[in-house]
N, C-alpha and C positions, 0 to 999 in steps of 0.2 A: 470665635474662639478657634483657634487651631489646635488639633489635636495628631500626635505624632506615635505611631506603634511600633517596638523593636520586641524581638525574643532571640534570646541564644540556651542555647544545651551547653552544657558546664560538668566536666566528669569532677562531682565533689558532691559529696553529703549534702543536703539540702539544710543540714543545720549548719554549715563548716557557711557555707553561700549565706546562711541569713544572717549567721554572726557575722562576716565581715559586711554586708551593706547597711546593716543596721546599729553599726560604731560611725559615727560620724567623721569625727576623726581620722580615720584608716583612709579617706577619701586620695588623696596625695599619695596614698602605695603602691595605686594600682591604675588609676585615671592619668592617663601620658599629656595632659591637656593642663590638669591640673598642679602646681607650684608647691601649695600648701594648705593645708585645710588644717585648722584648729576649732577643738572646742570653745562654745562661747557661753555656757550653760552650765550652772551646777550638777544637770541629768547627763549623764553620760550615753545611757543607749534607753529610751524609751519613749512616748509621748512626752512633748516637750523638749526633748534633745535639742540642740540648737548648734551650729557651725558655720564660720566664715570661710569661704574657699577664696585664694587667691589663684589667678590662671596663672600660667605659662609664659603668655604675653607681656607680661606686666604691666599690662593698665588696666584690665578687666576684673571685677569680684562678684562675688556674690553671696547672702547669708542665708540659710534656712532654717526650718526646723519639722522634725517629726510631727506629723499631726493623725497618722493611723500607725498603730504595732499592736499588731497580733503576731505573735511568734513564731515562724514558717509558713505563717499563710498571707500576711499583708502587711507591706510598708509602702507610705506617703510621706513624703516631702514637698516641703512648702515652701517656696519665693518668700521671705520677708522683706528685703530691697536690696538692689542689684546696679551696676552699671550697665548693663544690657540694654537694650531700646524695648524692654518688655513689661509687661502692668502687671500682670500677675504670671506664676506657672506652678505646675504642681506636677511631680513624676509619681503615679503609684505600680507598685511589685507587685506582682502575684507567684507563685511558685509552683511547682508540679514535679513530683520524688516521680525519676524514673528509675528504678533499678540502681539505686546507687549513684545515676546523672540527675545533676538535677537542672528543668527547666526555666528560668526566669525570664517572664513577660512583664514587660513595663509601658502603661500609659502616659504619655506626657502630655497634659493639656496647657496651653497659654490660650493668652489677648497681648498683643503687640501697643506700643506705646503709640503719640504723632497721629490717632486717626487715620484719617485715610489713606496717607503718606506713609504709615507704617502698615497697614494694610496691604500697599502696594510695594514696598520692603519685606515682610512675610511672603510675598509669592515670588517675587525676584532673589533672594536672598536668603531670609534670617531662617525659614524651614527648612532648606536645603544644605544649610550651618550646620545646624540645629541637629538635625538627624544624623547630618557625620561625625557629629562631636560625638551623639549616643553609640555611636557605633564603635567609635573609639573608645567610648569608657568603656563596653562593654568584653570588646575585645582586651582590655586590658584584666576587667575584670575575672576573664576567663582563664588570661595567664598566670596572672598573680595566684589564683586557686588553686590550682594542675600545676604548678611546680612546688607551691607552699602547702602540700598535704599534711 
């Protein structure tokens, strides 16, 4: 299993940050990666939430859903299936109020698809994706915040 770690400092409310990661939908506002992201769920923000992202690219998606919400202290999301070359993946939140900034650390764990082949596409490639995509959602996520106070 690969496991992938990113954190950024965000000057916004730590409640303003978890409402918007925790709307599923909002996805496509602020992720420069992502097309459009729709609800697919009659939950709109809670366990069970559920949303299909379509990328950028136009041939890649992917659908999840909530499977941890606790309110300012933890969100997970979960791979349901995907066009990716990945078997399973799950990103979870954690948060930390600094003075008004708030901090967001996020776990991403996978398993790559193909076996060994994808094994060997995880250290050539799909991590090294992988981690700049987060970085890019992240950095978006931090602009979309700080300007939409």
């Amino acid at each position: 299993m690969g496991t992938l770690r990113n954190e950024i400092l965000i000057q916004a409310s730590l409640e303003k940050v978890w409402e918007v990661l925790a709307t599923p939908d909002l996805l496509d506002k602020y992720d420069p990666t992502v097309k459009k992201s729709t609800l697919i769920s009659e939950t709109r923000t809670s366990t069970g939430a559920k949303r299909r992202v379509d990328m950028l690219d136009g041939k890649n998606w992917f659908e999840e859903v909530i499977t941890r919400y606790q309110p300012n202290e933890a969100l997970t999301y979960e791979l349901t299936a995907c066009s990716f070359p990945v078997h399973t993946l799950k990103h979870s939140y954690s948060f930390q109020n600094l003075d008004g900034k708030t901090k967001v650390s996020q776990v991403m764990e996978y398993t790559v698809k193909f076996g060994l082949l994808g094994k060997l596409l995880d250290v050539l490639m799909i991590r090294k994706q992988s981690d700049a995509g987060i970085k890019k959602f992240f950095e978006g996520l931090k602009s979309y915040l700080e300007t939409n106070k």
